[in-house]
C-alpha positions as CSV (number, residue, x, y, z in Angstrom):
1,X,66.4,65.6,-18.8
2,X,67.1,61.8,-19.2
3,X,63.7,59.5,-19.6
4,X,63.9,56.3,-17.9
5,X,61.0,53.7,-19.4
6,X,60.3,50.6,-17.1
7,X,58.3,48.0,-18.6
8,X,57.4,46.6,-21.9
9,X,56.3,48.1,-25.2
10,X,53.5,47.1,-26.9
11,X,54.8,45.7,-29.6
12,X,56.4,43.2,-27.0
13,X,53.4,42.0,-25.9
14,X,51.5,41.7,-29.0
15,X,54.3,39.4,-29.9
16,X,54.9,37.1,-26.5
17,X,50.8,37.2,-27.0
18,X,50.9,36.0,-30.3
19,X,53.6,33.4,-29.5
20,X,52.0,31.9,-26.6
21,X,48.9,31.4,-28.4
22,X,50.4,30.1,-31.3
23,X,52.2,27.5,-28.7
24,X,48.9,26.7,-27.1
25,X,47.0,25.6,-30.7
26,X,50.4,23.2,-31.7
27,X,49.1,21.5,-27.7
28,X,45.7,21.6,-28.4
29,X,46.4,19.4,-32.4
30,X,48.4,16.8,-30.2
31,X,45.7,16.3,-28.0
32,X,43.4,15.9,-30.7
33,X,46.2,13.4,-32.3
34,X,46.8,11.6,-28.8
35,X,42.8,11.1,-28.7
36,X,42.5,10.0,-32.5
37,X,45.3,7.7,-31.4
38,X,44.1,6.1,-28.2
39,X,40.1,5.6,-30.2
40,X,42.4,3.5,-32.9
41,X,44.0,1.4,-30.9
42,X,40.7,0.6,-28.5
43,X,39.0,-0.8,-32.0
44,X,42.2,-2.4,-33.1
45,X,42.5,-4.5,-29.7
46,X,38.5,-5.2,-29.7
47,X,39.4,-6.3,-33.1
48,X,41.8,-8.4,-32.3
49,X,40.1,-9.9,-29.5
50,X,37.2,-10.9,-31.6
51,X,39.4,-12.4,-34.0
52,X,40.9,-15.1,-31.5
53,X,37.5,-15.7,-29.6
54,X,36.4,-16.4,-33.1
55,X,39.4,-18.8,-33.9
56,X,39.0,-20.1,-30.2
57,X,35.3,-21.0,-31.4
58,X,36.2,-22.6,-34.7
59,X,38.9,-24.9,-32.9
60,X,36.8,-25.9,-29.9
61,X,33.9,-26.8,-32.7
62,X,36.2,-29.6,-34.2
63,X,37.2,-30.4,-37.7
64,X,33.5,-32.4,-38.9
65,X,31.9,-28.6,-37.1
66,X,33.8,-26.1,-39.7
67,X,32.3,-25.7,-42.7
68,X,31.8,-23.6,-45.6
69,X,31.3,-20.0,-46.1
70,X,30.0,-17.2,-43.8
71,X,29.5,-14.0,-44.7
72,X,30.2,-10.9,-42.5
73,X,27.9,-11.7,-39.6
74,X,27.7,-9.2,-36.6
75,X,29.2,-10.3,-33.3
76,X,26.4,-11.0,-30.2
77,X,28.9,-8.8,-27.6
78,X,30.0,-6.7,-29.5
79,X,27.6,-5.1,-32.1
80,X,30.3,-2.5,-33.5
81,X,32.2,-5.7,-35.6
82,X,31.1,-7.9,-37.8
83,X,33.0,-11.4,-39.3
84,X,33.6,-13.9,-41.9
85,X,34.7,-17.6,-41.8
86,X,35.9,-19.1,-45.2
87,X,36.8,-22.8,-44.8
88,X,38.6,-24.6,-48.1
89,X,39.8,-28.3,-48.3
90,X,43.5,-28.4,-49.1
91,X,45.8,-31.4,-49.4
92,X,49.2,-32.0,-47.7
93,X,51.2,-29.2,-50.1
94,X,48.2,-26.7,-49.2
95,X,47.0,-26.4,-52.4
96,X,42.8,-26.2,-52.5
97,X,40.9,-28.8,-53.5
98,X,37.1,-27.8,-54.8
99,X,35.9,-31.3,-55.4
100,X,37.0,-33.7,-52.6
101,X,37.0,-33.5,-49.0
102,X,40.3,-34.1,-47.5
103,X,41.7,-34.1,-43.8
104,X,42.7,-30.5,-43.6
105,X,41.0,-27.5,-44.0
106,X,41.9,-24.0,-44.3
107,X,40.3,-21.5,-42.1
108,X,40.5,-17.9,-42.7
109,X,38.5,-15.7,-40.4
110,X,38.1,-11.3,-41.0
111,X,36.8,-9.5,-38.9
112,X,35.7,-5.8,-39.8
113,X,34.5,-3.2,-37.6
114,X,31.5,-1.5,-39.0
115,X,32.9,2.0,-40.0
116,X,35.1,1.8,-43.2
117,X,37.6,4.3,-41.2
118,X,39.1,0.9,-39.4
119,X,40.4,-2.0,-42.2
120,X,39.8,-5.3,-41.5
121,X,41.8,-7.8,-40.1
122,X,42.5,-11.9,-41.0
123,X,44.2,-15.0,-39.2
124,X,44.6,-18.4,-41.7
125,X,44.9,-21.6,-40.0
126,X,44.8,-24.8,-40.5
127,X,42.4,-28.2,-39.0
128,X,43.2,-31.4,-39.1
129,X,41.1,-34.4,-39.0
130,X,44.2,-36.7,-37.4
């Protein structure tokens, strides 16, 4: 008498069980990645934003307006990042000069988003008085 099987044996399906699910977790990580990804990149470009409306500000203001140093200060829109404004006199040859005032200052501005999971980021320019 000859036995004719159709179908699968279990041991089959344990296996295409275990490697669908297996495939399913690797999808679900780079979803989890593409997320993780995509909230980087939002704070990065708010970042960067604040950074050149803060620049934008520190131009507009005018080279008698720029003074000093200002520690991190939150922004008014956007509460989540905080920055800093460091303004030196330097002379032609950019090197700083502590006890003088001369017609060009350096401007560095940071800003910092308030979780340390973010670094911060800074833009150096230079004013002139001429």
């Amino acid at each position: 008498m000859k036995k004719n099987f159709k179908g699968f044996a279990l041991i089959e399906v344990v296996i295409v069980v275990i490697l669908v699910s297996g495939s399913f977790l690797v999808f679900l990580e780079a979803l989890n990645q593409t997320k993780t990804l995509q909230v980087r990149s939002e704070v990065v470009s708010k970042q960067t934003m604040v950074l050149n409306q803060k620049i934008n500000q520190s131009r507009a203001a005018g080279f008698d307006n720029v003074n000093g140093i200002l520690n991190y200060t939150t922004v008014s829109n956007n509460p989540a990042f905080q920055y800093s404004l460091n303004v030196s006199f330097v002379n032609e040859n950019l090197e700083f000069i502590s006890n003088a005032q001369t017609d060009y200052k350096l401007v560095e501005v940071k800003v910092r988003h308030s979780s340390d999971e973010y670094s911060p980021i800074k833009d150096i320019f230079l004013m002139t008085k001429k």
